[in-house]
MOPAC internal coordinates of N, CA, C and O (Angstrom, degrees):
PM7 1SCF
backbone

  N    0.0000 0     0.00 0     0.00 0    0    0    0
  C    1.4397 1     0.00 0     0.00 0    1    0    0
  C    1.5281 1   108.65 1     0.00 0    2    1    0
  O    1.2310 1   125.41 1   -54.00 1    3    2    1
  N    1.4674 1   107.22 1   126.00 1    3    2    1
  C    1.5557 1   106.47 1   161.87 1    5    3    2
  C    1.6086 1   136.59 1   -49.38 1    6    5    3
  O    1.2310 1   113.55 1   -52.36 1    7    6    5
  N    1.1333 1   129.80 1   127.64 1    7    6    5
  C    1.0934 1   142.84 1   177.64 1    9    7    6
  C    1.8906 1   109.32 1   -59.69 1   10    9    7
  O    1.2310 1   110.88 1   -79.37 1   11   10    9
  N    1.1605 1   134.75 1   100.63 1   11   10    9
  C    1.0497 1   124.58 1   155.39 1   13   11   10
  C    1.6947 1   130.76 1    -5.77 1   14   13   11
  O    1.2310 1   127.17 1   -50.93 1   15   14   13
  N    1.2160 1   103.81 1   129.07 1   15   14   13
  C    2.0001 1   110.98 1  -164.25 1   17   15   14
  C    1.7079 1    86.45 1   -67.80 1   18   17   15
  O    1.2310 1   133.15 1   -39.66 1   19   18   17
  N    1.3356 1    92.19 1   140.34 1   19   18   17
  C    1.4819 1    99.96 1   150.72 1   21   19   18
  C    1.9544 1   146.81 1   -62.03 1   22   21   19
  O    1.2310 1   121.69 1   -70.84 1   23   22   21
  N    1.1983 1   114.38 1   109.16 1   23   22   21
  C    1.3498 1   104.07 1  -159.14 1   25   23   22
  C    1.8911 1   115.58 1   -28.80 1   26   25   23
  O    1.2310 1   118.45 1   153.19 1   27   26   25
  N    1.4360 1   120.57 1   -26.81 1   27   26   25
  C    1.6746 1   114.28 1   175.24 1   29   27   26
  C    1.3781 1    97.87 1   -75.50 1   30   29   27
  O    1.2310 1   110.88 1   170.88 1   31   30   29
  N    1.2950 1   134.75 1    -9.12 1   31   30   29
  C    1.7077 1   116.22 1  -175.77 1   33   31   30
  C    1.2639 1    95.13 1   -73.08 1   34   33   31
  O    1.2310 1   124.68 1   126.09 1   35   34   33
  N    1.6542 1   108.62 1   -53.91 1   35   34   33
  C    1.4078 1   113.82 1  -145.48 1   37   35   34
  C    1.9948 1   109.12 1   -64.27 1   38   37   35
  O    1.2310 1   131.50 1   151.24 1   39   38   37
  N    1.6162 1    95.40 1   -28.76 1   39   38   37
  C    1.3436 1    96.58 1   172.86 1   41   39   38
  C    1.6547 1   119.08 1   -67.37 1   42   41   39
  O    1.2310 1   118.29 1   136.41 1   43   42   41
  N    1.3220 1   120.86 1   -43.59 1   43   42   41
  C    1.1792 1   119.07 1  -161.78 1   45   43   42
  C    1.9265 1    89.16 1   -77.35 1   46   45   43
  O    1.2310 1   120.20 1   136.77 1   47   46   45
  N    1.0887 1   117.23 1   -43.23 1   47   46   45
  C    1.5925 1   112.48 1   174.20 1   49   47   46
  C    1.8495 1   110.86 1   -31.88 1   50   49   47
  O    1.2310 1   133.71 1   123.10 1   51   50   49
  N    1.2816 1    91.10 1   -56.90 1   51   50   49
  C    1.4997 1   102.00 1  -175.74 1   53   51   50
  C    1.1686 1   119.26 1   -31.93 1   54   53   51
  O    1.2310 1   131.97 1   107.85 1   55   54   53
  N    1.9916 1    94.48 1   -72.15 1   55   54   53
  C    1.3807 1   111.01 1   173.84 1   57   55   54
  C    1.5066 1   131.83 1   -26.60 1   58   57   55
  O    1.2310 1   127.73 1   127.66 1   59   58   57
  N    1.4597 1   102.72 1   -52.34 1   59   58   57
  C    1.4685 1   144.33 1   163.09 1   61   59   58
  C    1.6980 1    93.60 1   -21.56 1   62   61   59
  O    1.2310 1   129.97 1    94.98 1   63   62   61
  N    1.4336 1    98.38 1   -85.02 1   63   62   61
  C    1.1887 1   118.52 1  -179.83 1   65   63   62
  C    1.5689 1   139.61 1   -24.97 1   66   65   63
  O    1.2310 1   135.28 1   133.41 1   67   66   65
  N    1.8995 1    88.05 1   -46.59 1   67   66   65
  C    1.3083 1   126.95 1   174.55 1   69   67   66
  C    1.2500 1    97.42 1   -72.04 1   70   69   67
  O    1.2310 1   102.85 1   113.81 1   71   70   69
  N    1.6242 1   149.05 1   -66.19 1   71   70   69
  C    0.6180 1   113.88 1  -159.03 1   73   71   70
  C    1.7020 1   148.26 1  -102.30 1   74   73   71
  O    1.2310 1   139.07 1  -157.59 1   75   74   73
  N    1.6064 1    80.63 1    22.41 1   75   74   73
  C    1.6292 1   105.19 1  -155.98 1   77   75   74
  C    1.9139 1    78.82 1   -91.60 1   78   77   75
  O    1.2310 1   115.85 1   132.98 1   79   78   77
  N    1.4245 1   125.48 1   -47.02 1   79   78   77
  C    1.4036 1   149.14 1   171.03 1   81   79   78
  C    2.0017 1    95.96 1   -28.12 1   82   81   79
  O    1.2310 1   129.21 1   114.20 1   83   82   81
  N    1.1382 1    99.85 1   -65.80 1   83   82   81
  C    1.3571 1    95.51 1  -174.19 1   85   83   82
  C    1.5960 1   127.57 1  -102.25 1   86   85   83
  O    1.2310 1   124.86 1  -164.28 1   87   86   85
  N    1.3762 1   108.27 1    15.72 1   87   86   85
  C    1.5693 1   137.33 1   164.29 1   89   87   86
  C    1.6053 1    99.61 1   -73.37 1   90   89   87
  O    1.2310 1   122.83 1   111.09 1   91   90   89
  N    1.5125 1   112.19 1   -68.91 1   91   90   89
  C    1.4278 1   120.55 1   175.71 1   93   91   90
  C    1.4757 1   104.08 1   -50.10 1   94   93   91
  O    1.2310 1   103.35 1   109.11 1   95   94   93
  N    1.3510 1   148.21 1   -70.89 1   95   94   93
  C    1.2685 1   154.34 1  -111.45 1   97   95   94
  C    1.9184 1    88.01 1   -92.25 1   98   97   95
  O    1.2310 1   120.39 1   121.88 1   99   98   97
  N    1.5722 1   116.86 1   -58.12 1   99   98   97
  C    1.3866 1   117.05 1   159.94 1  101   99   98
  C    1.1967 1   134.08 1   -46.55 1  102  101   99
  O    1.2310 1   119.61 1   152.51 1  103  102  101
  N    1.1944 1   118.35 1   -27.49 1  103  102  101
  C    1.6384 1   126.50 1   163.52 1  105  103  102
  C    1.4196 1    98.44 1   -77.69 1  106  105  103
  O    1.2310 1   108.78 1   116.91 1  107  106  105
  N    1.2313 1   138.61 1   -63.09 1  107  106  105
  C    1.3767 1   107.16 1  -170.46 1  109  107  106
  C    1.2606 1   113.11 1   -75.88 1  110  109  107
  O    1.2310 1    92.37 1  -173.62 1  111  110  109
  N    0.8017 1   164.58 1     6.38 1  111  110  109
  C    1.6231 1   164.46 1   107.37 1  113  111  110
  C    1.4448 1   111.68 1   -10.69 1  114  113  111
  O    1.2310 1   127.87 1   123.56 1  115  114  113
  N    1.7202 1   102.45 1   -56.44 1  115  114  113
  C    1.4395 1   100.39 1  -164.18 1  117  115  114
  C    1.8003 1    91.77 1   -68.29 1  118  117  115
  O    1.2310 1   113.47 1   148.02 1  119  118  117
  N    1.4013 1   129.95 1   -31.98 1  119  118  117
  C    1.4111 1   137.42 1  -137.82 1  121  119  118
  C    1.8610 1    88.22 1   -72.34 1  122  121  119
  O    1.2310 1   131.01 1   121.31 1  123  122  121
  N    1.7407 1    96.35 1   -58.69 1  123  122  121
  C    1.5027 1   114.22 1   179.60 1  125  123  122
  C    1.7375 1   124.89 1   -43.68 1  126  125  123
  O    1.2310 1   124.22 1   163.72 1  127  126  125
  N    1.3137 1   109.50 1   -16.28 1  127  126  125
  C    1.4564 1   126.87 1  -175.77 1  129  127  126
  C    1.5284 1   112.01 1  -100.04 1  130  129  127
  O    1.2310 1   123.97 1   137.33 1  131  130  129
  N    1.2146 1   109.99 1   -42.67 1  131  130  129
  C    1.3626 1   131.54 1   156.38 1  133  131  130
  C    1.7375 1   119.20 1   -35.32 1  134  133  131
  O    1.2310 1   136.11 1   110.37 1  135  134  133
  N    1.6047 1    86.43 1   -69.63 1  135  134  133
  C    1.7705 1   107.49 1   179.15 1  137  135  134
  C    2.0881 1   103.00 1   -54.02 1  138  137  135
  O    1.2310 1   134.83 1   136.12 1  139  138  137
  N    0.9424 1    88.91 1   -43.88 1  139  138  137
  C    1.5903 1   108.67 1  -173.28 1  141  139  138
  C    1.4846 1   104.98 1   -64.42 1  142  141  139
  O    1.2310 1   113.89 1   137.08 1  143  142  141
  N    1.2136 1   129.17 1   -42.92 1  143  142  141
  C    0.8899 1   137.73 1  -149.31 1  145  143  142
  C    1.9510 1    87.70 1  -101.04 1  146  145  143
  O    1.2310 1   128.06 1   111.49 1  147  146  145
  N    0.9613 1   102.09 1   -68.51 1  147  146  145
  C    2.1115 1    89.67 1   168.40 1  149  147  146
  C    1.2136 1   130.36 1   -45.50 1  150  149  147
  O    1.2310 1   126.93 1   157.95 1  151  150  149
  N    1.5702 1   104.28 1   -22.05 1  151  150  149
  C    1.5202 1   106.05 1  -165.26 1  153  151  150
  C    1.7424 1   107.90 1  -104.84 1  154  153  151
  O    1.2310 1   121.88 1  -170.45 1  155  154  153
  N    1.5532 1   114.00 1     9.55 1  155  154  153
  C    1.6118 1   133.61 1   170.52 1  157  155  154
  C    1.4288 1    92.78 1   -96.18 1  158  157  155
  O    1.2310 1   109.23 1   131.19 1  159  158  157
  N    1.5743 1   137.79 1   -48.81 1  159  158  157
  C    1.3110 1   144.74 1  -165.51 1  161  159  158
  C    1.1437 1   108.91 1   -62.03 1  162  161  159
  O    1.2310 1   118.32 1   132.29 1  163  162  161
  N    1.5168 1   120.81 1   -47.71 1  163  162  161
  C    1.5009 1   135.96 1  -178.97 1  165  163  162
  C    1.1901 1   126.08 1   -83.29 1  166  165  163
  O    1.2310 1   132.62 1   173.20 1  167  166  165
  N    1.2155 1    93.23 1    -6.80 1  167  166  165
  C    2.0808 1    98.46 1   172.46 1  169  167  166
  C    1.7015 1    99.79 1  -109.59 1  170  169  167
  O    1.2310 1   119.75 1   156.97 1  171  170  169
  N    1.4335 1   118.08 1   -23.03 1  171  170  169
  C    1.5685 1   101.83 1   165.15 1  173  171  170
  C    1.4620 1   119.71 1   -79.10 1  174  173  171
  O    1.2310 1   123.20 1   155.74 1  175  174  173
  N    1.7512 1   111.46 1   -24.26 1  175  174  173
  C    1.2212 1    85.30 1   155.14 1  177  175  174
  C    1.6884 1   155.35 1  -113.47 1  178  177  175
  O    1.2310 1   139.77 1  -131.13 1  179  178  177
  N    1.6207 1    79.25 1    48.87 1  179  178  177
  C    1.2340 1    89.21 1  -179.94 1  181  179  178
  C    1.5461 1   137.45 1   109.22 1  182  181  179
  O    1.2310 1   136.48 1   163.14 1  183  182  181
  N    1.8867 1    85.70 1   -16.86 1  183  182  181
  C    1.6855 1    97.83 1  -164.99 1  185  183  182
  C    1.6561 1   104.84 1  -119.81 1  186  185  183
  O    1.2310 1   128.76 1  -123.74 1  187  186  185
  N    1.9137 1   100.72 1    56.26 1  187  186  185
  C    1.8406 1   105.94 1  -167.31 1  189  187  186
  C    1.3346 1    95.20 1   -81.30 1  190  189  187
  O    1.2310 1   115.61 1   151.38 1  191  190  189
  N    1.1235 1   125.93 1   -28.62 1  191  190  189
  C    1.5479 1   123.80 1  -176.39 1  193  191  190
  C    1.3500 1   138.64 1   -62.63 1  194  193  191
  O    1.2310 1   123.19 1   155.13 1  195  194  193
  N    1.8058 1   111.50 1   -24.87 1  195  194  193
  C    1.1364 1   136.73 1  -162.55 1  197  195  194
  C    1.7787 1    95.58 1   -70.05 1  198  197  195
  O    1.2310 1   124.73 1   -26.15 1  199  198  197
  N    1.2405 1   108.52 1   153.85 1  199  198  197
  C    1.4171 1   120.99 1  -179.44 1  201  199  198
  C    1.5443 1   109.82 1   -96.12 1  202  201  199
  O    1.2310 1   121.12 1   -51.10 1  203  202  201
  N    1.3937 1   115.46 1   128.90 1  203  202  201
  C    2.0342 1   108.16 1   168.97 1  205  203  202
  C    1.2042 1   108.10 1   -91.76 1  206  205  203
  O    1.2310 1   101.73 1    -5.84 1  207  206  205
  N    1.1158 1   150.94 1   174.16 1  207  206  205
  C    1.7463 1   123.49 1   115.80 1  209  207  206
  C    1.4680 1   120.60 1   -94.77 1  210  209  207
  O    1.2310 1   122.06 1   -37.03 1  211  210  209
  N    1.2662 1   113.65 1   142.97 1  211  210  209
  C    1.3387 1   150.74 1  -177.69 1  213  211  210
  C    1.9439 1    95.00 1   -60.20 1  214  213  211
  O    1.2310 1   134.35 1    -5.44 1  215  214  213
  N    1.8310 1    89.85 1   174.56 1  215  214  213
  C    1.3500 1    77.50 1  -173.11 1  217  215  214
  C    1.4605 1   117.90 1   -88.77 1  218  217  215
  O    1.2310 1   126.96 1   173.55 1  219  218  217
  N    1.5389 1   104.22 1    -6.45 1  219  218  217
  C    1.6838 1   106.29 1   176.58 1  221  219  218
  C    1.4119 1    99.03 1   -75.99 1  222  221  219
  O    1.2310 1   110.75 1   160.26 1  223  222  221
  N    1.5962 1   135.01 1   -19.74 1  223  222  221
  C    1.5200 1   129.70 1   177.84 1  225  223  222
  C    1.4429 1   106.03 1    90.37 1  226  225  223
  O    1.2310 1   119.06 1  -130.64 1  227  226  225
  N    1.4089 1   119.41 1    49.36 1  227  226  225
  C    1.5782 1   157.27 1   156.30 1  229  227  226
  C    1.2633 1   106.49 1   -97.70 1  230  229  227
  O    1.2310 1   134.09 1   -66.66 1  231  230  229
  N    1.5219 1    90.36 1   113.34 1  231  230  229
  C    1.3164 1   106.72 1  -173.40 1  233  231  230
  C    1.8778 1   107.19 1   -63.12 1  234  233  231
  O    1.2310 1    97.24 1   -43.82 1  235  234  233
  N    0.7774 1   158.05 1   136.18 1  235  234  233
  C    1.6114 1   159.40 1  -175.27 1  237  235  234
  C    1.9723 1   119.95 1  -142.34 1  238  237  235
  O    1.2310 1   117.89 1   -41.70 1  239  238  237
  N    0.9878 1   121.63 1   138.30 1  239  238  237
  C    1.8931 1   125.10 1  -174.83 1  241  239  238
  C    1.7258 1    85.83 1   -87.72 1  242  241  239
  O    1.2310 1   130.41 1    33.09 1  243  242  241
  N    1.1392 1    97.52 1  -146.91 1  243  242  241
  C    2.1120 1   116.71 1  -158.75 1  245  243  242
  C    1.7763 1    74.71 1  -135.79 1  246  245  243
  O    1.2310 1   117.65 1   141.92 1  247  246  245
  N    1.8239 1   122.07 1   -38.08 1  247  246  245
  C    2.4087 1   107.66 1  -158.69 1  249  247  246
  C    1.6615 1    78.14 1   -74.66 1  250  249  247
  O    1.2310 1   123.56 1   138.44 1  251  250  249
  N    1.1014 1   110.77 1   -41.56 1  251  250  249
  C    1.8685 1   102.18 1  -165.35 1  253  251  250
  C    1.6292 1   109.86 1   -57.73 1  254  253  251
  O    1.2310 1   120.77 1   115.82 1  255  254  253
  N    1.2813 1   116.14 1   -64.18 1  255  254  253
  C    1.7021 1   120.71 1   167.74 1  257  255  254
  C    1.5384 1   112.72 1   -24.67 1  258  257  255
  O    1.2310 1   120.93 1   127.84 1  259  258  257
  N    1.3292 1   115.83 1   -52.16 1  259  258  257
  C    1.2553 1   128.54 1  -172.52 1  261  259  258
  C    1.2837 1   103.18 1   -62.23 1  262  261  259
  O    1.2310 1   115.43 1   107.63 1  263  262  261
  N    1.6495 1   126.28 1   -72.37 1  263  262  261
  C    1.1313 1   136.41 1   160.10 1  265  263  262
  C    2.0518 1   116.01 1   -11.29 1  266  265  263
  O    1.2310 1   134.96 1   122.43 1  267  266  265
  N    1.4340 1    88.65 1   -57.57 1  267  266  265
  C    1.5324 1    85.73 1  -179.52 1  269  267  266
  C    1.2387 1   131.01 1   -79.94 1  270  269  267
  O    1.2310 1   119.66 1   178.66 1  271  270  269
  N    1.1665 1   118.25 1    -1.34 1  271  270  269
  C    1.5855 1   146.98 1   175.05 1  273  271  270
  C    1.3734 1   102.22 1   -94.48 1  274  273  271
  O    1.2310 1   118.97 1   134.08 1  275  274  273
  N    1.4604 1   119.56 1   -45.92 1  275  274  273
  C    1.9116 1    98.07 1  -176.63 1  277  275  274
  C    1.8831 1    99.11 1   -85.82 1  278  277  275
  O    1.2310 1   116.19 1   143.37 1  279  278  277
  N    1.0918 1   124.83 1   -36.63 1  279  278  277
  C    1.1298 1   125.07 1   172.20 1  281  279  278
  C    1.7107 1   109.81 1   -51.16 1  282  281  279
  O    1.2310 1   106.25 1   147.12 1  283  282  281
  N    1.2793 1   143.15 1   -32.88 1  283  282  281
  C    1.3557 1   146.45 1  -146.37 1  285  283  282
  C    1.9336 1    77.97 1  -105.53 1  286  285  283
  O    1.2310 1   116.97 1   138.71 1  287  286  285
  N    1.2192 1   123.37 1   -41.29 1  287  286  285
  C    1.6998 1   130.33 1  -145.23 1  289  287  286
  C    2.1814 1    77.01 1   -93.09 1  290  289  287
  O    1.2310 1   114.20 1   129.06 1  291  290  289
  N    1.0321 1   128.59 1   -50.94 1  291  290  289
  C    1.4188 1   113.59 1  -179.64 1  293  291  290
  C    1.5175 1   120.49 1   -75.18 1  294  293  291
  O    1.2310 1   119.96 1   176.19 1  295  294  293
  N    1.0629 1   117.68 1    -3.81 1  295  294  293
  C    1.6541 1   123.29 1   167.05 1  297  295  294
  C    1.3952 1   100.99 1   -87.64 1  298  297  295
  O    1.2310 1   115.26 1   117.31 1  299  298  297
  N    1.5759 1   126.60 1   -62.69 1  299  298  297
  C    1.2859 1    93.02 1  -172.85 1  301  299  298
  C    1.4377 1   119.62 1   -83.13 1  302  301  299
  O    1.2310 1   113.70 1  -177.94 1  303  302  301
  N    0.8888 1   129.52 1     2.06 1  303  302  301
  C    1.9077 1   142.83 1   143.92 1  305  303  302
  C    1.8157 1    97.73 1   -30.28 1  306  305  303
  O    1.2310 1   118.56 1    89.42 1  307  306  305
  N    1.4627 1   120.36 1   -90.58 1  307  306  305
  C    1.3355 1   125.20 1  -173.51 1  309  307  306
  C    1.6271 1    94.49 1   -72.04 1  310  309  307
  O    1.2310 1    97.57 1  -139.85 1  311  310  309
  N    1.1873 1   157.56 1    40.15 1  311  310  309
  C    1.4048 1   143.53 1   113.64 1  313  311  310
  C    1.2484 1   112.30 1   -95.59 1  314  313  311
  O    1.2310 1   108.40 1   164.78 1  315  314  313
  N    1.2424 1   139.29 1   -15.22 1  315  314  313
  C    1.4562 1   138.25 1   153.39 1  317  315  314
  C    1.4000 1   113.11 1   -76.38 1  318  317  315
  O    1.2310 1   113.07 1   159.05 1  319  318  317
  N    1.6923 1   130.70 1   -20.95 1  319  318  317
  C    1.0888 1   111.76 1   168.07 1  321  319  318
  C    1.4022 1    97.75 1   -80.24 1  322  321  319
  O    1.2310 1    97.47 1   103.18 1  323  322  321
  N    0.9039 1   157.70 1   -76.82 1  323  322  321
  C    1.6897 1   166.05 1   112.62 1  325  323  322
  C    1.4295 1   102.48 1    76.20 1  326  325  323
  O    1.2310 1   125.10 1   110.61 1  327  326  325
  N    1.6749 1   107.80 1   -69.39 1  327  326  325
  C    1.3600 1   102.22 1   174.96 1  329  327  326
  C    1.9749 1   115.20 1   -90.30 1  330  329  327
  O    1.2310 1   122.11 1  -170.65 1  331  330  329
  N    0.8494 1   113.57 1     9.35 1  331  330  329
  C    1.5261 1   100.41 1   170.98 1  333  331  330
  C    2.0121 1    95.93 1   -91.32 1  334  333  331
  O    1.2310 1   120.96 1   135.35 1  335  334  333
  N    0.9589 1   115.76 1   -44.65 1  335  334  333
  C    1.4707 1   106.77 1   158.30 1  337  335  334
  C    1.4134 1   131.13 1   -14.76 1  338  337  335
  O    1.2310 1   134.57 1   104.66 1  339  338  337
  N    1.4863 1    89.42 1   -75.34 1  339  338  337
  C    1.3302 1   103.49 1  -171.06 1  341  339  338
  C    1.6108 1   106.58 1   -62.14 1  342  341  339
  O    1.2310 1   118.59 1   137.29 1  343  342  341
  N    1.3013 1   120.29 1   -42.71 1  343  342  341
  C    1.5194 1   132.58 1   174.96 1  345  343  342
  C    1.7239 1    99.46 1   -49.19 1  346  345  343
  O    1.2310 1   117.05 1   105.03 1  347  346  345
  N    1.0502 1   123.22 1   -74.97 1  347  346  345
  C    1.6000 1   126.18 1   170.89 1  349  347  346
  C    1.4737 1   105.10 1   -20.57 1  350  349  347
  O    1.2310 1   114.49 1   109.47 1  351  350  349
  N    1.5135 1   128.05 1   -70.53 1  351  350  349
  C    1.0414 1   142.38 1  -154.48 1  353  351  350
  C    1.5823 1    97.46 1   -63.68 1  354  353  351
  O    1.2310 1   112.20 1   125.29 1  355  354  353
  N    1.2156 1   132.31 1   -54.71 1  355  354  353
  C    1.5107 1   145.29 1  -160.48 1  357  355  354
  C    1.6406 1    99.32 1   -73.70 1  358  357  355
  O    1.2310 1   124.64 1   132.22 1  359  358  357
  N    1.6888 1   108.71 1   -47.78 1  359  358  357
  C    1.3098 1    93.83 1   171.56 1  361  359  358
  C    1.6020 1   135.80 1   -65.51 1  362  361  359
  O    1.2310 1   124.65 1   157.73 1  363  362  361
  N    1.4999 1   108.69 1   -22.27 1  363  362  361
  C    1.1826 1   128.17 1  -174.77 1  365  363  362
  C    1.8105 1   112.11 1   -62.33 1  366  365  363
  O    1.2310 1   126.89 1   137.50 1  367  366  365
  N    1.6025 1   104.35 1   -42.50 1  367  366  365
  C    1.3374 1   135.70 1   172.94 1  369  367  366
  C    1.4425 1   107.63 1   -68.96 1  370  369  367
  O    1.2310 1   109.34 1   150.61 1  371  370  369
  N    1.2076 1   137.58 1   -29.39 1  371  370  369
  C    1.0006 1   148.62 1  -171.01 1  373  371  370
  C    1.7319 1    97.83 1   -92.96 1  374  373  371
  O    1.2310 1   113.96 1   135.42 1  375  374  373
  N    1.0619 1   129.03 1   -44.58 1  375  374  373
  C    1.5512 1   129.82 1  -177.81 1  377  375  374
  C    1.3111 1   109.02 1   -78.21 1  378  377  375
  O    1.2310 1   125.38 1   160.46 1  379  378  377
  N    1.3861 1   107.27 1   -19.54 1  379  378  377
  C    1.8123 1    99.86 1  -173.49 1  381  379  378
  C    1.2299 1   100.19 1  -119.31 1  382  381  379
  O    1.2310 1   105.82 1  -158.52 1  383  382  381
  N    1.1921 1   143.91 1    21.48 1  383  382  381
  C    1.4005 1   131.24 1   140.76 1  385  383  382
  C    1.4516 1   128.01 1  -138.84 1  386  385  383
  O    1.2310 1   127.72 1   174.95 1  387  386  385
  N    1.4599 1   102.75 1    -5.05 1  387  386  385
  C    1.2151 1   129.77 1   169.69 1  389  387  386
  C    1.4378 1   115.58 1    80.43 1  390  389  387
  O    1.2310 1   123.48 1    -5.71 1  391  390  389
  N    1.6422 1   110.94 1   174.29 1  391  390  389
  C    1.5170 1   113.63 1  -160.63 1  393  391  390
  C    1.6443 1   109.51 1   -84.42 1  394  393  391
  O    1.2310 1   122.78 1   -53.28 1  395  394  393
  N    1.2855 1   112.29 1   126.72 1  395  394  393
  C    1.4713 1   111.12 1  -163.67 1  397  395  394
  C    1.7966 1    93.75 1   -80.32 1  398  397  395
  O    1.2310 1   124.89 1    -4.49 1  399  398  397
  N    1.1718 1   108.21 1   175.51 1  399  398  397
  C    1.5170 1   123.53 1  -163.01 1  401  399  398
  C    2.0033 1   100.62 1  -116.92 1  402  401  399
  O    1.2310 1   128.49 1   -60.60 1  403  402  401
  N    1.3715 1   101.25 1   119.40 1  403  402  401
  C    1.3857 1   107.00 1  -175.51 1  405  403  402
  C    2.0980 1    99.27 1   -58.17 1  406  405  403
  O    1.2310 1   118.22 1   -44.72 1  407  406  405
  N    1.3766 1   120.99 1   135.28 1  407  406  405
  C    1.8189 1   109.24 1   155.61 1  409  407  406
  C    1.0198 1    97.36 1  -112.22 1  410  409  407
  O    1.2310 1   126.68 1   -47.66 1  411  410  409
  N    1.8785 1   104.75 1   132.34 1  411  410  409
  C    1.4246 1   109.05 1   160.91 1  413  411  410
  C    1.6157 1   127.54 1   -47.75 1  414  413  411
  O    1.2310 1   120.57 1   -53.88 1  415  414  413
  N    1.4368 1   116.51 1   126.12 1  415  414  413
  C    1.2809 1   130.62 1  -161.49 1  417  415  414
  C    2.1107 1    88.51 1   -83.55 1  418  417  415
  O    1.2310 1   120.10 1   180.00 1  419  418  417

């Protein structure tokens, strides 16, 4: 039977983890800006209609891409307004009756 990791493995694992986590997350960002950025080029010049395929091999235009990019950019718009709301609301609750006190259960 294996011996339990040492608490510095498990951290530097993490890290590991961390940073492979946000290696990926910047590449697709950069990928999405990219895509965005061809698919403004190709509708000025002219060629928004043309079909690509994707990597599942779905056929897709450059107005639809666009479409799914301002549609994807107004959802998390109203879920970022969503939670600053709710934050407002909690603080508001929090000033007018004040912060209740955790008892150990």
């Amino acid at each position: 039977m294996e011996e339990p990791a040492e608490p510095s493995q498990t951290r530097s694992r993490g890290k590991l983890v961390f940073y492979g986590v946000a290696t990926c997350g910047l590449g697709g960002i950069l990928w999405l800006i990219h895509m965005t950025y061809t698919a403004i080029h190709m509708i000025i010049a002219g060629k928004g209609l043309e079909t690509y395929r994707t990597f599942w091999l779905v056929q897709f235009n450059w107005y639809g891409f666009l479409a799914f990019v301002l549609v994807c950019a107004v959802a998390i718009a109203i879920c970022l307004w969503l939670r600053w709301h709710e934050k407002m609301q909690w603080k508001s609750l929090q000033k007018k009756y004040g912060r209740r006190k955790r008892t150990p259960s």
